[in-house]
N, C-alpha and C positions, 0 to 999 in steps of 0.2 A: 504494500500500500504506500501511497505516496504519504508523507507526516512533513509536517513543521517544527521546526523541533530547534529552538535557541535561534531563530531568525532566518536556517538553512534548511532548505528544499531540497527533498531527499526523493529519490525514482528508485523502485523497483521493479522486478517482475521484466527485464530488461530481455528480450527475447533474439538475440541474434541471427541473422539470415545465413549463414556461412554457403562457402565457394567450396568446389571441387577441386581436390587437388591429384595432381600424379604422383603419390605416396610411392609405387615401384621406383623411383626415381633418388640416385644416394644424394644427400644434401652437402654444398660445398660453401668456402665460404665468399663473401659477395666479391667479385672484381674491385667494386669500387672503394672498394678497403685499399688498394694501391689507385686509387684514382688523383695522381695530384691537386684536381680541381676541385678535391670535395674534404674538410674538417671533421670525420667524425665526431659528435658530439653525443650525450645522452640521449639529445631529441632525435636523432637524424634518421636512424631506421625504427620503421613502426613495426609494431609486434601484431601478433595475432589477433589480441585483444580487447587490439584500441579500435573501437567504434565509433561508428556515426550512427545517431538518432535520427530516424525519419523525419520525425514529428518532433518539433523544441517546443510548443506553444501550449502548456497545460495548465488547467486550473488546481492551482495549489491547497482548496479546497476539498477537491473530490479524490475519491480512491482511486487508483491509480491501476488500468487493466495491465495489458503484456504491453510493451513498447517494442514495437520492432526498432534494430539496430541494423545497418552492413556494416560489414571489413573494413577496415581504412586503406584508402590507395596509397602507395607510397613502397623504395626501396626497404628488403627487407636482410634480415641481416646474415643468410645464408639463402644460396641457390640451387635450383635444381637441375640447370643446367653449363654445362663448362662453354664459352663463349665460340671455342675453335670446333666443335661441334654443332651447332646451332642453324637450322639451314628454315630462312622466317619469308612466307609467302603474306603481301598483302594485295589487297582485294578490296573494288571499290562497287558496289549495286543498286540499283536502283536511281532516284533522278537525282539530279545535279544542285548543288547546296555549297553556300559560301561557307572557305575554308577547309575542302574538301584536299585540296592539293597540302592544306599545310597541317592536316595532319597524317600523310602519307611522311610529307618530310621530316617531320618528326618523328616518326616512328622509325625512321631511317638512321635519325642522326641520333633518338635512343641508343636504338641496337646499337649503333657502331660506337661513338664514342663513349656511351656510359659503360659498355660491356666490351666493346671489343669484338663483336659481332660482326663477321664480314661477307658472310652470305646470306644476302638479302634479296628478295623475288618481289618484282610487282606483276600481279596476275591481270592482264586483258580484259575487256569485255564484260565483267561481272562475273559471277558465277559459272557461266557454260566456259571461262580463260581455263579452270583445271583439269576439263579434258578436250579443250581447241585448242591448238594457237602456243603459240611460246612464250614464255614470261620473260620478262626483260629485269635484266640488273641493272640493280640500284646500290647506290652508294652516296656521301654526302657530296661530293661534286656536282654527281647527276640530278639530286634536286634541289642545290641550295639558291634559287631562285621560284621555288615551286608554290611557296605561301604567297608570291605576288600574282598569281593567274589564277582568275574563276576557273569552274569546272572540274576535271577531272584528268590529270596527262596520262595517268592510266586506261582511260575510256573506263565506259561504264553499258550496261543495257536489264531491261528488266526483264524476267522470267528467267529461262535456262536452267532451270533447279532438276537435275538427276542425279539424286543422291548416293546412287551407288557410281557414278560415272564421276562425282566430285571429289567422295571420299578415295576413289581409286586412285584420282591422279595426283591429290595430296598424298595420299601412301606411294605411288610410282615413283613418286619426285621426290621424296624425300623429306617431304615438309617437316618442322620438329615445332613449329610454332608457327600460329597461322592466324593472322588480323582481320576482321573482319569489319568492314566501315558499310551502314545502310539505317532504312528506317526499321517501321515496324517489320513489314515483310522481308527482309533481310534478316530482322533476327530472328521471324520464326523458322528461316530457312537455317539458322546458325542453329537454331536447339535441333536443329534434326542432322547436320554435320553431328554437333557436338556427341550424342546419342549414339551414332553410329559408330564414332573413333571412339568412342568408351567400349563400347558391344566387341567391337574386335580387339580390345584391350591395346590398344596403341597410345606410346606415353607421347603426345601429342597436345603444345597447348593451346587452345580457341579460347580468342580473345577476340571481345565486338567494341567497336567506339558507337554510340549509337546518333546518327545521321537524320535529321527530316527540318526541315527549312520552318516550317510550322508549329515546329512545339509542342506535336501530341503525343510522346510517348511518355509516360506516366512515371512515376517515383521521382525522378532525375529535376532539380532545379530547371535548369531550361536545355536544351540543345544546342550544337554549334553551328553557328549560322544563322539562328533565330536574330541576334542582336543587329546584323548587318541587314536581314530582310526590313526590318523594321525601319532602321536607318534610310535605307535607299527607298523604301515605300512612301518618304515624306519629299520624296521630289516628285512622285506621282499625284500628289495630293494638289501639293503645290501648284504643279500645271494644271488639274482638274477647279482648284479655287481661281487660279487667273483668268480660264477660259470661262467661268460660269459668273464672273464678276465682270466682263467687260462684253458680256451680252445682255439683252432684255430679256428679265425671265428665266437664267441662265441655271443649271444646271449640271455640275460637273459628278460624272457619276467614275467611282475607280473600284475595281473586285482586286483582290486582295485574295492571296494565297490562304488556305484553309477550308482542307474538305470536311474534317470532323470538328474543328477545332477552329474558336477566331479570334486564339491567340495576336498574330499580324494585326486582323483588323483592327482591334480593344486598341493592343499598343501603339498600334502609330495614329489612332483617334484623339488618344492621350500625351502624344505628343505634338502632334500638328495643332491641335485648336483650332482648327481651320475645318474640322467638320461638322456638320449640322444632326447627321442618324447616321448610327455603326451597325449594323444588319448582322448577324454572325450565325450559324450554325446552332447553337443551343438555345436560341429565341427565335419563336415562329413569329411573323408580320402577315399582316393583310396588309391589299394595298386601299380597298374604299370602303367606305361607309366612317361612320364617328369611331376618331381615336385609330384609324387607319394613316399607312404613310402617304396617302396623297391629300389628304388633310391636313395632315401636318404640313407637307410641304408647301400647299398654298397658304398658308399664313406663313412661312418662312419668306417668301415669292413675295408675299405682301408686304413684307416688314423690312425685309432686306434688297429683294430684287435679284438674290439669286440664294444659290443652295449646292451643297457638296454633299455628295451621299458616299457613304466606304460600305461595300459588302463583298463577306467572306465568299468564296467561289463554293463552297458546301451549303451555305444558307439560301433557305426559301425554295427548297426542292420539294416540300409539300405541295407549299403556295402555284409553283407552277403548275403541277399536275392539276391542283384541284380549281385552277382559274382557268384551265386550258394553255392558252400561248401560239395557239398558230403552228406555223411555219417551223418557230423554235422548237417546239416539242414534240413535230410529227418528226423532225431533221434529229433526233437523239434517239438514243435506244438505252433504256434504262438499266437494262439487265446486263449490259453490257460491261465485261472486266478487261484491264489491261492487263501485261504478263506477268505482275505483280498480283494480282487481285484484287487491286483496286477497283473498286465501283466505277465506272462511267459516268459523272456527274451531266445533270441538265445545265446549260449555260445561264446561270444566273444574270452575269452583267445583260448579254443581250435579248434577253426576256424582261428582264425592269426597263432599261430603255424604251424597247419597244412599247412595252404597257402604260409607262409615262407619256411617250407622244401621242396615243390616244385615248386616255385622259385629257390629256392637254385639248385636242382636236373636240373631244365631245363635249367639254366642259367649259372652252374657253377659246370657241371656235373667232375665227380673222385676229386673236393678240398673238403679238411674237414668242416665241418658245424655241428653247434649242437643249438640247442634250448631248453633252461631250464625251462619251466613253472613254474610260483608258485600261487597259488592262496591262501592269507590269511584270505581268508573271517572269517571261524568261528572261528580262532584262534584272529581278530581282537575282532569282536562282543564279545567274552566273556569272556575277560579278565574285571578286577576292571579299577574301574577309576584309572586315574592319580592324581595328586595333585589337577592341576587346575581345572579338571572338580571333582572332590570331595567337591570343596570349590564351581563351580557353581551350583550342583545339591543341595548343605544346602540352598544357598538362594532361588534356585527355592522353595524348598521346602516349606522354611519360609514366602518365599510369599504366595505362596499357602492357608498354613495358617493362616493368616492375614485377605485375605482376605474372606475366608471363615466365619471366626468369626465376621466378619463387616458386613454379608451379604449379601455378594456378592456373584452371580451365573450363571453360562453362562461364564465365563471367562478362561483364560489362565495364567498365571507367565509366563513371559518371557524377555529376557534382550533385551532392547531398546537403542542401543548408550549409550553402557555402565552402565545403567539406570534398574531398575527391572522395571516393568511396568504390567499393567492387560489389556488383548486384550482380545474382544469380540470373542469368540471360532468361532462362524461365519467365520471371518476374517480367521483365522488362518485356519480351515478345508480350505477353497478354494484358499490361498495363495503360489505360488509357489516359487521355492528361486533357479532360475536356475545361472549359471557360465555366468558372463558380459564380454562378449569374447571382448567389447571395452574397457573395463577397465584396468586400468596400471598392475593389476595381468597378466591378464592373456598374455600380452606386457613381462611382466618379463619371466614368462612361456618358452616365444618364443626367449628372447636374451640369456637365459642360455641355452637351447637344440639348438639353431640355425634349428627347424625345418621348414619345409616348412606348409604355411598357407593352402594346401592342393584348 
């Protein structure tokens, strides 16, 4: 039970998630014990049983259930693998996300300068590179300009998952540890690697960075890439308030990245102030009748003389279907998945356009109206990271490998409450990370657009 006890707040009942590790493996001790560049001190290698807390935000009042805990990321102070043996394949899947390239190079210039690691693979194509194609070596040479270029120098493509045709050519090839960078469907495809190289008892370690531009995979603080989407979504905004400001009746309307999740959208609503309604996936909208968005927006229209609308590319795929849409909706196919399994979304931006020009037409036929579309999608995805996410994708990276040399496999790097941490890949494929429409965000959300909760 949690107790108050002399003014200190006390946690129990502390439930830790722990990692798999390659126990057949003999334990040696760390390289960076002779690493010139590194002070051992008391803090420096973290032990088994230093954790990070999920959840920090308890009421010190009430009893206190299990708290989940993970592993803490970080060099550990013996290894399970000797550096001149080591032969480390990394592998990029699914779509393209700033900072994609600079954690490739970091896991590059881990392995090699922290350990001494000099067989290093970058795998083709995604998933189908480990039984097509030739992997290409890396070294820090070869990518120490890699964190300044969007996209992917590895290439990337989605689907390709033969599991027994993946795990074969990592076992063919020699792999002894093996990266893995994508979103959700990448790591479910990693828990079924991981699964497989356990099944045939191969000491073999998978390790995922976990990847989506969007910010829904769940446990993890935010994703790499998220903080630069956000960033460069406020120049699309910006030209959507220019163009909807220096017309009569102007509307700049901009979709934003987010099929389940409207993380993007919220945040750069919240940072631009330049928007009027944030539409997002977890709140449903109408567009007519009282307390609907075209109500709203003609009084914005009347007040201001124009209006900026941001919605998530997942939002309002009820509203389509159930208002029709035309043209739009006959031109989509719902059922339809890409190689990833992702769902086929209906096109939200140009289903609200269209629905607004005729509103506009029936409601306020011979006055001027225009509507600016912008959609930034591939211009967001593939740009370089920014600052911040440059400096989070090194440590993703460094965790990565830490924990790979320690042993560990089945797991994830990922920031916990500020905290790098090791999540069981498990967790992280089935974890989802939707928008807390009770939470004070998305409250803020609503006092700066003054829109209606629909």
């Amino acid at each position: 039970d949690a107790a108050e006890d002399g003014g200190r707040f006390t946690i129990s009942g502390v439930v830790t998630r722990r990692i798999s590790h390659l126990s057949d493996l003999p334990t040696l001790p760390n390289p960076l014990d002779q690493n010139p560049f590194f002070s051992e001190t008391s803090e420096f290698y973290v032990g088994e049983n230093d954790v990070v807390l999920r959840h920090i935000l308890h009421d010190a009042s009430a009893s206190a259930g299990p708290h989940d805990a993970y592993v803490r990321a970080g060099p550990r102070k013996r290894v399970c693998f000797e550096p001149q043996r080591v032969r480390a394949a990394i592998v990029t899947c699914g779509g393209l996300c700033p900072g994609m390239n600079t954690v490739i190079r970091e896991l590059v210039v881990g392995l090699w300068d922290l350990y001494g690691v000099r067989e290093i693979y970058g795998v083709r194509a995604g998933y189908r590179g480990f039984y097509s194609g030739e992997a290409v070596t890396l070294n820090p040479k070869a990518v120490h300009d890699w964190h300044k270029r969007g996209g992917t120098v590895l290439e990337t493509s989605r689907g390709g998952f033969d599991l027994e045709k993946i795990v074969g050519g990592i076992q063919n090839r020699g792999y002894n540890q093996v990266y893995i960078i994508g979103g959700d469907g990448t790591m479910r495809g990693m828990v079924e690697i991981w699964k497989e190289i356990t099944r045939r008892k191969l000491n073999i370690a998978v390790a995922g960075i976990p990847k989506t531009v969007d910010n829904d995979i769940g446990i993890i603080d935010r994703s790499f890439g998220f903080q630069t989407a956000v960033e460069v979504a406020q120049a699309a905004i910006s030209a959507a308030h220019t163009e909807a400001e220096s017309a009569v009746n102007g509307i700049g309307l901009v979709k934003l990245m987010g099929r389940s999740t409207g993380h993007i959208a919220l945040h750069a609503t919240l940072s631009s102030r330049d928007v009027d309604c944030c539409l997002i996936p977890e709140v449903d909208f109408y567009l007519r009748g009282p307390g609907g968005l075209f109500e709203f927006l003609d009084r914005r229209l009347k007040a201001n003389g124009h209006a900026v609308v941001v919605v998530a590319e997942g939002a309002g795929q009820e509203a389509i279907l159930k208002g029709g849409g035309g043209d739009v909706v006959a031109a989509a196919h719902v059922q339809e998945r890409d190689e990833s399994g992702n769902p086929a979304f209906l096109d939200v931006g140009a289903w609200l356009k269209s629905e607004m020009k005729n509103w506009w037409a029936e409601d306020h036929a011979g006055e001027l109206f225009t509507v600016k579309y912008i959609d930034p999608t591939y211009m967001i995805r593939a740009v370089a990271a920014n600052a911040v996410d440059n400096m989070h994708c090194t440590l993703l990276a460094h965790s990565a490998v830490h924990g790979a040399m320690a042993g560990h496999t089945g797991f994830v790097s990922g920031l916990i409450n500020a905290t790098y941490a090791y999540i069981p890949v498990e967790e992280v494929a089935r974890a989802a990370n939707p928008v807390n429409v009770r939470d004070h965000r998305w409250g803020w959300v609503r006092s700066i657009t003054n829109q209606p909760d629909f």
